[in-house]
The first five atom37 places (N, CA, C, CB, O) and aatype in JSON, in Angstrom:
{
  "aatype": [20, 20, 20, 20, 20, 20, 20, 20, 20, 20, 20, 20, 20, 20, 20, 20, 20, 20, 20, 20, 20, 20, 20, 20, 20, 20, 20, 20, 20, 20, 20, 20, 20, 20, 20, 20, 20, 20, 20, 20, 20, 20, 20, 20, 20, 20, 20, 20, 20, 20, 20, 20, 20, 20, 20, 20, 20, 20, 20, 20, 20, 20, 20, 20, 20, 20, 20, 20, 20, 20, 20, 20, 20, 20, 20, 20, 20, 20, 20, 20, 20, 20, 20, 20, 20, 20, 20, 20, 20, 20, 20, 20, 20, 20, 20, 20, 20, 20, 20, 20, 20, 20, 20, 20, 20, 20],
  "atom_mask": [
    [1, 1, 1, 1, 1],
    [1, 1, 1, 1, 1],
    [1, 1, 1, 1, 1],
    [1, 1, 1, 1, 1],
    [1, 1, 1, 1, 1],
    [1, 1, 1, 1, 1],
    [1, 1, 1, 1, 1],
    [1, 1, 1, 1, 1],
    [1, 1, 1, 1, 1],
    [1, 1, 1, 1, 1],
    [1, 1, 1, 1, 1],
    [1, 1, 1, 1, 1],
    [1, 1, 1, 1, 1],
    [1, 1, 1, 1, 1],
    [1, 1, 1, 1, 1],
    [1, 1, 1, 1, 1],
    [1, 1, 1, 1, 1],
    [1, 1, 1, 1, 1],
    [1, 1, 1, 1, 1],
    [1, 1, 1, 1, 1],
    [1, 1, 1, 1, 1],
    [1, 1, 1, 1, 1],
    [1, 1, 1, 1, 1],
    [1, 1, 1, 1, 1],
    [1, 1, 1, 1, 1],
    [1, 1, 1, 1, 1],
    [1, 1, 1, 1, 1],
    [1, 1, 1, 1, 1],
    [1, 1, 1, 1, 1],
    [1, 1, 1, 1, 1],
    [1, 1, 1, 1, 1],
    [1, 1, 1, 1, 1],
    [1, 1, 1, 1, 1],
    [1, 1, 1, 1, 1],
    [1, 1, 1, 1, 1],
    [1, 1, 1, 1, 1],
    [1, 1, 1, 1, 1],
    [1, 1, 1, 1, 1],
    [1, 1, 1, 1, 1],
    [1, 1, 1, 1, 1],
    [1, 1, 1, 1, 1],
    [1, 1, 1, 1, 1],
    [1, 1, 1, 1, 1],
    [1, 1, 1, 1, 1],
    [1, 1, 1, 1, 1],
    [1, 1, 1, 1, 1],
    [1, 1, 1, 1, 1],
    [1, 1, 1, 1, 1],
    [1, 1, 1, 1, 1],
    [1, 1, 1, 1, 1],
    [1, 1, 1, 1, 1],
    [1, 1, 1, 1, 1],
    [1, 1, 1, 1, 1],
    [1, 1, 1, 1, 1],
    [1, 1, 1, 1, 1],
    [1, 1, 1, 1, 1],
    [1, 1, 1, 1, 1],
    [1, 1, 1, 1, 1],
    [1, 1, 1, 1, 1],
    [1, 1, 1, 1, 1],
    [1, 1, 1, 1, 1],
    [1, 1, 1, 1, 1],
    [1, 1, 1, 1, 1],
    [1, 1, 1, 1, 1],
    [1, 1, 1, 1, 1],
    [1, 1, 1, 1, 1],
    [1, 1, 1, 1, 1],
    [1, 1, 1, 1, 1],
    [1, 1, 1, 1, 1],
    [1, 1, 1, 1, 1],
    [1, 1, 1, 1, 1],
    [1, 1, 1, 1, 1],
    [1, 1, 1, 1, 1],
    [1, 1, 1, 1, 1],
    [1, 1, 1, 1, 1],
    [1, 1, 1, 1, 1],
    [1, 1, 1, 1, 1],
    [1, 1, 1, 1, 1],
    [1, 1, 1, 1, 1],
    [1, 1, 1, 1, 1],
    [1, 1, 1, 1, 1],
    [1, 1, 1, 1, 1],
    [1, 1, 1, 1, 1],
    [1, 1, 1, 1, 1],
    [1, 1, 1, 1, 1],
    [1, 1, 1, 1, 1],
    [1, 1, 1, 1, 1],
    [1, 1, 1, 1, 1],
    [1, 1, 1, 1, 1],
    [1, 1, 1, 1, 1],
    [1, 1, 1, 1, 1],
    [1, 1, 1, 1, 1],
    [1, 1, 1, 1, 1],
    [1, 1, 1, 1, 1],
    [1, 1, 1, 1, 1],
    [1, 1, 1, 1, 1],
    [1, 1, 1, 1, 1],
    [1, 1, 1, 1, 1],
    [1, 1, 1, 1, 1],
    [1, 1, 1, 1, 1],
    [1, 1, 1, 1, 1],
    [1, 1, 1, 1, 1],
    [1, 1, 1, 1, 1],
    [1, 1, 1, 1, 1],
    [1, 1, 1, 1, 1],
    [1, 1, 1, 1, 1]
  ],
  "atom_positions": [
    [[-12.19, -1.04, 10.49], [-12.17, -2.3, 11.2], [-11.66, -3.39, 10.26], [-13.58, -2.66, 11.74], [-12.25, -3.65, 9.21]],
    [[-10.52, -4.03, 10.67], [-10.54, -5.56, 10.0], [-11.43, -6.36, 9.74], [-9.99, -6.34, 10.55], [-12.43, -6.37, 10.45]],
    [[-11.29, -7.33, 8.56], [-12.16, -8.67, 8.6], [-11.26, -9.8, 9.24], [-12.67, -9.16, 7.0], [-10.17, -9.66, 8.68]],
    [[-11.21, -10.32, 9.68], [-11.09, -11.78, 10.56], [-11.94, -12.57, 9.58], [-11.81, -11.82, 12.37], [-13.02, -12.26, 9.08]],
    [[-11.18, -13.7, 9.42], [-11.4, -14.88, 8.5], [-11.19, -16.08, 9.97], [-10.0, -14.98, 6.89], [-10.23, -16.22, 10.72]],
    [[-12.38, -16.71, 9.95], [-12.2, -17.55, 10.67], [-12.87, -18.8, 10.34], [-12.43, -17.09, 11.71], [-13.78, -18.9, 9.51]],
    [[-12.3, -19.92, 11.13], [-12.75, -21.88, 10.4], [-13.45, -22.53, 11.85], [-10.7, -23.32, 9.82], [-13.14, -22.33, 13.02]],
    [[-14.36, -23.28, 11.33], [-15.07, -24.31, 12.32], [-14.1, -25.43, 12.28], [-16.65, -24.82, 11.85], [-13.6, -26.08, 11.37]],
    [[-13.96, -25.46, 14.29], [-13.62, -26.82, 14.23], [-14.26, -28.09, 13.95], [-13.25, -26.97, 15.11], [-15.38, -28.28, 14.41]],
    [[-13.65, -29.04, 13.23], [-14.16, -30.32, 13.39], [-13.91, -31.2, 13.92], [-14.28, -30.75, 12.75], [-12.7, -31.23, 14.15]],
    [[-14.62, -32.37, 14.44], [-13.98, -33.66, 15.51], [-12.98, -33.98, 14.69], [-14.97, -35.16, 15.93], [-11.92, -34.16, 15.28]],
    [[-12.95, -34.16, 13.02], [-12.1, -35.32, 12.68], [-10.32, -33.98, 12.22], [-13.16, -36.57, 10.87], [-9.22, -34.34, 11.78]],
    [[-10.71, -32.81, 12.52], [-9.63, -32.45, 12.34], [-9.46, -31.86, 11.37], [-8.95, -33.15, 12.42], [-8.66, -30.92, 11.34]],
    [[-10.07, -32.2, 10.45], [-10.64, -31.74, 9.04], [-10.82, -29.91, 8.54], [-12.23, -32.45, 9.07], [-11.97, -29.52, 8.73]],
    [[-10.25, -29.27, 8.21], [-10.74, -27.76, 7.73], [-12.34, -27.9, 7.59], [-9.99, -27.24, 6.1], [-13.03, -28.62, 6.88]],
    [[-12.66, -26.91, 8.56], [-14.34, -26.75, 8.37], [-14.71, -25.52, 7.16], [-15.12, -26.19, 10.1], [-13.93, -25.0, 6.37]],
    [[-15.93, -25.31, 7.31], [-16.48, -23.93, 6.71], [-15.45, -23.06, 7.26], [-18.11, -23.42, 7.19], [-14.88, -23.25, 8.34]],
    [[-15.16, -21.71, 6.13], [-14.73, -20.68, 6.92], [-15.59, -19.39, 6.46], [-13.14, -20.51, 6.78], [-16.29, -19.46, 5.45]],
    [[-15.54, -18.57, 7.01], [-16.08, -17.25, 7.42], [-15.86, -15.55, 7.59], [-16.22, -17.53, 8.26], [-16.39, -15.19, 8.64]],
    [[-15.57, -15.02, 7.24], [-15.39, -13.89, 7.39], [-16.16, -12.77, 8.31], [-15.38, -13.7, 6.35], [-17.35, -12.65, 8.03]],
    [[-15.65, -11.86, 9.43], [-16.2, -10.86, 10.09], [-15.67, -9.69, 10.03], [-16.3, -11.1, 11.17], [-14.53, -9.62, 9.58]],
    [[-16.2, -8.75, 10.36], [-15.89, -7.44, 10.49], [-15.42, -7.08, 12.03], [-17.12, -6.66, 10.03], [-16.36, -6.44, 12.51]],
    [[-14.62, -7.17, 12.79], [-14.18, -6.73, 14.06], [-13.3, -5.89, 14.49], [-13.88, -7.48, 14.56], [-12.35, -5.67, 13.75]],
    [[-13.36, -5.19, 15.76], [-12.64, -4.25, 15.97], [-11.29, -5.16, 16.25], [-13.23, -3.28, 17.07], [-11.44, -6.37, 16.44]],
    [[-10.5, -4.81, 16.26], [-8.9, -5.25, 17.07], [-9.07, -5.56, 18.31], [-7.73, -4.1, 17.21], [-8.38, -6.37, 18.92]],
    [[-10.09, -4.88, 18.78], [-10.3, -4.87, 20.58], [-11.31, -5.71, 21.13], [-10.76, -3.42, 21.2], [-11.71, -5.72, 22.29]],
    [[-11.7, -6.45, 20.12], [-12.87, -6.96, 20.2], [-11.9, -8.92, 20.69], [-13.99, -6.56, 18.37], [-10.77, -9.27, 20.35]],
    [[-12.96, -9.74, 21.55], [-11.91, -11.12, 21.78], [-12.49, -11.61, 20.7], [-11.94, -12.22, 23.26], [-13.55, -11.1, 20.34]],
    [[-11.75, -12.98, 19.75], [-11.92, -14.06, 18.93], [-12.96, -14.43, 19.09], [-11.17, -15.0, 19.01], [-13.16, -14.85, 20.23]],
    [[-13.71, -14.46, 18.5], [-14.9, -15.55, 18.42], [-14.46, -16.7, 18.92], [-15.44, -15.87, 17.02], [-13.24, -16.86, 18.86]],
    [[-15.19, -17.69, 19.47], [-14.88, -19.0, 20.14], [-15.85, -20.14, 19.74], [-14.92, -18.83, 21.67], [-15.56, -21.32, 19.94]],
    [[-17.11, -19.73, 19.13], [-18.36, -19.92, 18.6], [-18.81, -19.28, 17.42], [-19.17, -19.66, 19.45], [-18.61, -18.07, 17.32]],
    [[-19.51, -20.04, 16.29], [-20.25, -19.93, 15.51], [-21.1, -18.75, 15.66], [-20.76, -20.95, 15.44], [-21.71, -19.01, 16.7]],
    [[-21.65, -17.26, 15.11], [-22.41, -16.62, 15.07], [-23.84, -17.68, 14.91], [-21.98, -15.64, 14.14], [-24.83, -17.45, 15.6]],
    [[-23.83, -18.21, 14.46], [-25.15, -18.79, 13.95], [-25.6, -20.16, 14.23], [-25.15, -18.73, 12.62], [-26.76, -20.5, 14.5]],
    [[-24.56, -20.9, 14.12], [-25.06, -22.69, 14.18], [-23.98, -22.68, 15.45], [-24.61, -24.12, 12.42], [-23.55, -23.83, 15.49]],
    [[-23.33, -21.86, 16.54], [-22.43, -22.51, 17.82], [-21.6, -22.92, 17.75], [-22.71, -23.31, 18.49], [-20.84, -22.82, 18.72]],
    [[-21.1, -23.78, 16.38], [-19.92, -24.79, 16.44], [-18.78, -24.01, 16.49], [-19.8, -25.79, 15.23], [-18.68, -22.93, 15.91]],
    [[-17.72, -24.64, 17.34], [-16.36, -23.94, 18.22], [-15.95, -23.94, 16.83], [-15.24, -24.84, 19.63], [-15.97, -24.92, 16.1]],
    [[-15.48, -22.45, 16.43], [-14.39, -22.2, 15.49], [-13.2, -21.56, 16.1], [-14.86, -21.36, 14.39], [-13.06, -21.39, 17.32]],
    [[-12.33, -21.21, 15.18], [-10.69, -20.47, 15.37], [-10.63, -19.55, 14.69], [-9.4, -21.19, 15.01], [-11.36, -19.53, 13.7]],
    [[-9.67, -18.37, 14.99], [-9.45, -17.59, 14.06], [-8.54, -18.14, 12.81], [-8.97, -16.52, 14.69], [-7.83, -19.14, 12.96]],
    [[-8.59, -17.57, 11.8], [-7.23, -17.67, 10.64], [-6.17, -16.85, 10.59], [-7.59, -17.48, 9.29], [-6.4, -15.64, 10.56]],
    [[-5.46, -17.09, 10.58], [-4.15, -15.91, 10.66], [-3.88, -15.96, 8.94], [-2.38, -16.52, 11.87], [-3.44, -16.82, 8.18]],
    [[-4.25, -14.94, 8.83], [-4.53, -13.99, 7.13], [-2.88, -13.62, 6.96], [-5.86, -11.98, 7.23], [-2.31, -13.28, 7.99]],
    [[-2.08, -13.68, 5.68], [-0.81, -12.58, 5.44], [-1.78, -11.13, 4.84], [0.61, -13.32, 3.94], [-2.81, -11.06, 4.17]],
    [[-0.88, -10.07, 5.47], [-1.42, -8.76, 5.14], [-1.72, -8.54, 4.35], [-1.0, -7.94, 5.22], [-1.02, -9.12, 3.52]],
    [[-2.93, -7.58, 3.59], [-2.79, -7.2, 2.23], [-2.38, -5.93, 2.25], [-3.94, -7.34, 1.43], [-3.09, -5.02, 2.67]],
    [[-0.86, -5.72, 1.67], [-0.23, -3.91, 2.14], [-0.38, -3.67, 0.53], [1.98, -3.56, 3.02], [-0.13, -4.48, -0.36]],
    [[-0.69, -2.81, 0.45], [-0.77, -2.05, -1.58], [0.48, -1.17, -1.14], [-2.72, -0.64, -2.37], [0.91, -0.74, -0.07]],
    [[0.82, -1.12, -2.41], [1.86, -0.32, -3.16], [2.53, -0.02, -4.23], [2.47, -0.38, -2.88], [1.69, 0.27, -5.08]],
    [[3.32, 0.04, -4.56], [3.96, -0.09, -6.05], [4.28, -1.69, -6.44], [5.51, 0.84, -6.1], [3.91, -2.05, -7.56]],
    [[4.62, -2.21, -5.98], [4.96, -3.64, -6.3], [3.98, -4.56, -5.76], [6.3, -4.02, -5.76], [4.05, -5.67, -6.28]],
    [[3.38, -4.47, -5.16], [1.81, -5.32, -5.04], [0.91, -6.26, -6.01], [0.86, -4.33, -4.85], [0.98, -5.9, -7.19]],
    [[0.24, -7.19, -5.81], [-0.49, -8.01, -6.72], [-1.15, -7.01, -7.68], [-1.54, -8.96, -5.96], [-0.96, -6.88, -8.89]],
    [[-2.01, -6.3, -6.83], [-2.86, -5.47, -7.76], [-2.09, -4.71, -8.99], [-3.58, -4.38, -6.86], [-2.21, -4.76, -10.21]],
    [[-1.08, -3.84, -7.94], [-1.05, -2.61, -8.45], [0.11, -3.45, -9.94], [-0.35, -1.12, -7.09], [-0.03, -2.91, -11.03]],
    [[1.16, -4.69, -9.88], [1.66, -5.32, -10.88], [0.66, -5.58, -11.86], [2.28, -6.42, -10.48], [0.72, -5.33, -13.07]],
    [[-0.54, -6.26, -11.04], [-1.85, -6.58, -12.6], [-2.32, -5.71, -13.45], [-3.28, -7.0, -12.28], [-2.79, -5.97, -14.55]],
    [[-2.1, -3.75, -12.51], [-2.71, -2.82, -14.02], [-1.45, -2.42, -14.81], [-3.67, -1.12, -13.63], [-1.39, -1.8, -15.87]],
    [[0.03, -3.16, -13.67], [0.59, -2.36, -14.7], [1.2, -2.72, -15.9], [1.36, -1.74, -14.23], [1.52, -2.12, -16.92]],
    [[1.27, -3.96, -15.45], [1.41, -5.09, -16.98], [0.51, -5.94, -17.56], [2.34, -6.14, -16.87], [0.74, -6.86, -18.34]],
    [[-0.58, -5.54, -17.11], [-1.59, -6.54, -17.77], [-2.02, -5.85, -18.93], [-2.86, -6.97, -16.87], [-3.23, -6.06, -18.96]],
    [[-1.73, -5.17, -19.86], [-2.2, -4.09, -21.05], [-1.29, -5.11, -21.96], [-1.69, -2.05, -20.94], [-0.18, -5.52, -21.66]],
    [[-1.98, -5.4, -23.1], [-1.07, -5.86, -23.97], [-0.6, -4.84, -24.75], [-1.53, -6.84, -24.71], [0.51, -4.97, -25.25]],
    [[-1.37, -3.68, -24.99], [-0.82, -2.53, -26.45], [0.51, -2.13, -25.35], [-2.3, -0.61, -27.09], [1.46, -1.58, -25.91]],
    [[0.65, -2.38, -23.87], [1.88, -1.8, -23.31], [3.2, -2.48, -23.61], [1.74, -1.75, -21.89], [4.3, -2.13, -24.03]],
    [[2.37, -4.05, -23.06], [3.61, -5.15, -23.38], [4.0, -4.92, -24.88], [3.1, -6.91, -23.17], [5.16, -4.51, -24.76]],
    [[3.72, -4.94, -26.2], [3.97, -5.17, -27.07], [4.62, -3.81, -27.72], [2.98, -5.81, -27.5], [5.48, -3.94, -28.59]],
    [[4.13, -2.2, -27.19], [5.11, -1.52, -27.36], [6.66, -1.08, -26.45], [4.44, -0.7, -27.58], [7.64, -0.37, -26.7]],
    [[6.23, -1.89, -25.36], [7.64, -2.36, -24.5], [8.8, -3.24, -25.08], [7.22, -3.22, -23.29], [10.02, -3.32, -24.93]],
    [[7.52, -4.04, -26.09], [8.87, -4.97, -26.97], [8.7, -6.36, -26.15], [10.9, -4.18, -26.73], [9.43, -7.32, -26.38]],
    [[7.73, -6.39, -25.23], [7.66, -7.74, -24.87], [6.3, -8.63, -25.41], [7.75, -7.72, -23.34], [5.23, -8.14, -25.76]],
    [[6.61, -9.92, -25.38], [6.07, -10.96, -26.4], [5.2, -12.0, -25.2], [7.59, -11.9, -27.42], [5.78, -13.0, -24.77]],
    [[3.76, -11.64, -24.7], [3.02, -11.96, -24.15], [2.23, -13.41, -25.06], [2.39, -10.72, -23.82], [1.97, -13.41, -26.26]],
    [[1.96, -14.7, -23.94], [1.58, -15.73, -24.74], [0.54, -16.37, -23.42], [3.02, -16.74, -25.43], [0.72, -16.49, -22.21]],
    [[-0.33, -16.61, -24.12], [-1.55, -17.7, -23.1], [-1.97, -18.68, -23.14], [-2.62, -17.51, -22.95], [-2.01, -19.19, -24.26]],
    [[-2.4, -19.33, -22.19], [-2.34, -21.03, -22.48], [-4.0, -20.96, -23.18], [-2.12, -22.33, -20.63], [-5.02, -20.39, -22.77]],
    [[-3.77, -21.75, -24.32], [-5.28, -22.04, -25.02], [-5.82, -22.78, -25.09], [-5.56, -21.97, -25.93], [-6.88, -22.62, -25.68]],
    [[-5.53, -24.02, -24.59], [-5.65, -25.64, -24.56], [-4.83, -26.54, -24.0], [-5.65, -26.13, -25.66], [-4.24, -26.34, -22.94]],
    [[-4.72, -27.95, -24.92], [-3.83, -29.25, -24.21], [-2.03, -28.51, -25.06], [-4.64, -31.57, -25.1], [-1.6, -28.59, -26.21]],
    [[-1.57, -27.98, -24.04], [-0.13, -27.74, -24.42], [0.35, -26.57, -25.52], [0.32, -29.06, -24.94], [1.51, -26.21, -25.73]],
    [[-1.11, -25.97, -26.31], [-0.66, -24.91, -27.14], [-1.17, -23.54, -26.16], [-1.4, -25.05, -28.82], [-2.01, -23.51, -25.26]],
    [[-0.37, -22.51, -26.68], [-0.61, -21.26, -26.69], [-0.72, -20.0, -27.55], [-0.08, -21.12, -26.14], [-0.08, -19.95, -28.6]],
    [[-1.67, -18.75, -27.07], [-1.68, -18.23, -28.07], [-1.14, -17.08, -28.05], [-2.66, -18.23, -28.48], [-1.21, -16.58, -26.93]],
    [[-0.63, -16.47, -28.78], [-0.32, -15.0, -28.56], [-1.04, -13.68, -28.94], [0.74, -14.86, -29.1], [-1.77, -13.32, -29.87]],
    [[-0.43, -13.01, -27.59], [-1.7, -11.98, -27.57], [-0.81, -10.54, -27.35], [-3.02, -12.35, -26.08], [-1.55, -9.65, -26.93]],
    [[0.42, -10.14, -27.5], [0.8, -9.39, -28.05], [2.36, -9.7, -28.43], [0.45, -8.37, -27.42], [2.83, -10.83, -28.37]],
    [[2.96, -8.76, -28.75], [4.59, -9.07, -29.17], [5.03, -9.52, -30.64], [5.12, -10.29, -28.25], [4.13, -9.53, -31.48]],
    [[6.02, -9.81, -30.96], [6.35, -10.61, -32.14], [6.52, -12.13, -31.97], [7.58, -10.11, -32.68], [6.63, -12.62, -30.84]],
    [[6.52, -12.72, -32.86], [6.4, -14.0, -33.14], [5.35, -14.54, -33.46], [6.74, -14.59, -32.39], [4.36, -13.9, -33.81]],
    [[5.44, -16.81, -33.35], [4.29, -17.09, -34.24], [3.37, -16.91, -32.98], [4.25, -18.67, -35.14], [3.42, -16.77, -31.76]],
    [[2.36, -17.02, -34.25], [0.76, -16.47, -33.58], [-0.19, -17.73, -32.43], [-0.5, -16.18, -35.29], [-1.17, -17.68, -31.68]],
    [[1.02, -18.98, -32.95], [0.67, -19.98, -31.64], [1.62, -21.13, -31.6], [-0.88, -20.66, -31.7], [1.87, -21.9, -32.53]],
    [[2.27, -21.15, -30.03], [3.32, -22.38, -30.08], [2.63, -23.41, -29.05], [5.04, -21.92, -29.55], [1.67, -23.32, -28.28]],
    [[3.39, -24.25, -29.33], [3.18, -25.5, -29.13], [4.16, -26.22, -28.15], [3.17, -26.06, -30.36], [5.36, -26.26, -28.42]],
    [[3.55, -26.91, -26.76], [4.73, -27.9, -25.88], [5.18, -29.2, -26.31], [4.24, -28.28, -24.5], [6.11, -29.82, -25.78]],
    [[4.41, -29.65, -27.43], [5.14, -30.89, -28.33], [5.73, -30.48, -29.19], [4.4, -31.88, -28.98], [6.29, -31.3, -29.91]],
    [[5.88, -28.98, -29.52], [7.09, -28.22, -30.71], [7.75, -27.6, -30.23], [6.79, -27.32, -31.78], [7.3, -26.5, -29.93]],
    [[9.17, -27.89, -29.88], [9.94, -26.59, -29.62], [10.12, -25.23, -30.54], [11.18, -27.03, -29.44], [10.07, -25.32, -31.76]],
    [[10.3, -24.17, -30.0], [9.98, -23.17, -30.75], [11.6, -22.5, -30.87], [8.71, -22.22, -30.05], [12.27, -22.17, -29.9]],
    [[11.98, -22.41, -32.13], [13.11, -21.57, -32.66], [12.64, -20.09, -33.17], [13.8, -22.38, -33.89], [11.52, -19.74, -33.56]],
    [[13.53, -19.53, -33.07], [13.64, -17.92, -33.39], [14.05, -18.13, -34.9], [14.94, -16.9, -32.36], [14.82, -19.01, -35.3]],
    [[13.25, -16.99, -35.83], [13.48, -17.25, -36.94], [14.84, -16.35, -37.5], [12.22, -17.09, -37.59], [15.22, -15.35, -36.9]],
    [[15.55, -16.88, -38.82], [16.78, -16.07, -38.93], [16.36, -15.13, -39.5], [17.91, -16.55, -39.57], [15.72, -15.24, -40.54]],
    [[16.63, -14.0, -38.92], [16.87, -12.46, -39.15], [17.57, -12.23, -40.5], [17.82, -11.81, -37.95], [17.85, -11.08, -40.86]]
  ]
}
């Protein structure tokens, strides 16, 4: 069964609480609140389809730094106001958005 994500209306128009259910496909929209009555709507959700190129399945497959860094790629994270640090790859060990960063000569 799907979950249905659904929002309370409000007078002023405003995004209400929203909600989540478990329903069949065959089942009609809620039109009412399970609990407190107030007229809600459904949400129209984008799909979640898995596969090879998917949110998830991209997050295990590059989120490894011993991968990135024997791939040869140079992973960096924000650590504060404008610096970052690095957390795998070559280079320096933290740059900076008030320093531009040059490649050193080989």
């Amino acid at each position: 069964m799907p979950i249905y994500v659904y929002e309370v209306i409000t007078e002023g128009g405003q995004p209400g609480e929203r909600f989540e259910l478990y329903q069949s496909m065959a089942d009609d929209a809620l039109t009412k609140h399970p609990e407190s009555g107030l007229p809600v709507r459904r949400v129209i959700q984008p799909p979640n389809i898995g596969g090879r190129w998917s949110d998830g399945a991209m997050s295990r497959s590059v989120a490894d730094d011993k991968k990135l860094d024997r791939l040869g790629f140079t992973k960096y994270v924000k650590a504060g106001d404008g610096h970052y640090e690095k957390r795998a790859g070559q280079g320096p060990d933290v740059i900076s958005a008030d320093k531009p960063f040059t490649m050193p000569d080989d």
